[in-house]
N, C-alpha and C positions, 0 to 999 in steps of 0.2 A: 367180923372184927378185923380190923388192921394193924398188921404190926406193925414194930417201930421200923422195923427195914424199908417199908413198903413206904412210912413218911417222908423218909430219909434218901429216898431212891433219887441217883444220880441224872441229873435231865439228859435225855435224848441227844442228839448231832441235829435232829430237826427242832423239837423245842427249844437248845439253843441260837442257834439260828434263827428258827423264827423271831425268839426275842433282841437278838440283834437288829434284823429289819425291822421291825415294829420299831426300834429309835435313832435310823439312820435315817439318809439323804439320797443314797446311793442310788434305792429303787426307783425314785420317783423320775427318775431319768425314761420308764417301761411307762408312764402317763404318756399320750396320745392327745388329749384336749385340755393341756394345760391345767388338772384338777389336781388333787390330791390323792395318795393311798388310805383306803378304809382298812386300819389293821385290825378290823373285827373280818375282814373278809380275807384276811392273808393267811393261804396257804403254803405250806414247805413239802418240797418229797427232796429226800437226796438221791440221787442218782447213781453217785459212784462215792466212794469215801476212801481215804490215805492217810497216812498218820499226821500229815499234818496240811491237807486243806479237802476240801467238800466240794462236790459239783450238785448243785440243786435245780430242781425246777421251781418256781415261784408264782402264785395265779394270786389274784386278791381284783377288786373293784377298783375304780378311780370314779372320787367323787366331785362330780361337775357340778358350782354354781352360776346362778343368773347372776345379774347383774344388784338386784334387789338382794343378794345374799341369800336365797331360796335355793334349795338343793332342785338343781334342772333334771338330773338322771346322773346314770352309773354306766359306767363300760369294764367291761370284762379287761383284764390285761395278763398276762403272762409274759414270763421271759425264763433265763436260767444265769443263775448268779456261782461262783468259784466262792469261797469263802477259807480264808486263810484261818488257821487256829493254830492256838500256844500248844504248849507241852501237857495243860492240864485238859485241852480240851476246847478251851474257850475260843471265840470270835475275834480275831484280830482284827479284820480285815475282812471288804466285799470288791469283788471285780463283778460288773454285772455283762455279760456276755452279748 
């Protein structure tokens, strides 16, 4: 059984983060053949943490089409992003490194 605390539990510095990337711009700068980020395949680890920004590493897929609009393939991509944060914790801000 879960309790109400367990619902209610404060998201992560990486679940934040992740959801930040999942609707920024920023990342896609780490795309290599002009595709897109799959943010079903976007991962986050932080690396070092401060009170008030993040150093992460970041891996997810980039998805390549043809020209027909057909998914051609996926490329691995990583990088490491700084992620600045407010007072409550939240995502200001992404520097990608």
């Amino acid at each position: 059984m879960t309790s109400r605390s367990d619902r209610t539990a404060t998201p992560s510095a990486e679940d934040r983060l992740r959801a930040y990337l999942a609707s920024c711009r920023e990342i896609a700068t780490l795309c290599t053949q002009n595709g897109w980020v799959d943010n079903d395949t976007l991962a986050v680890e932080v690396l070092d943490a401060a009170a008030d920004e993040v150093l992460a590493a970041v891996t997810f897929e980039e998805v390549i089409m043809e020209g027909a609009g057909c998914i051609a393939g996926r490329v691995p991509c990583y990088g490491r992003v700084r992620a600045r944060l407010g007072a409550g914790g939240e995502v200001r801000g992404v520097e990608v490194l």
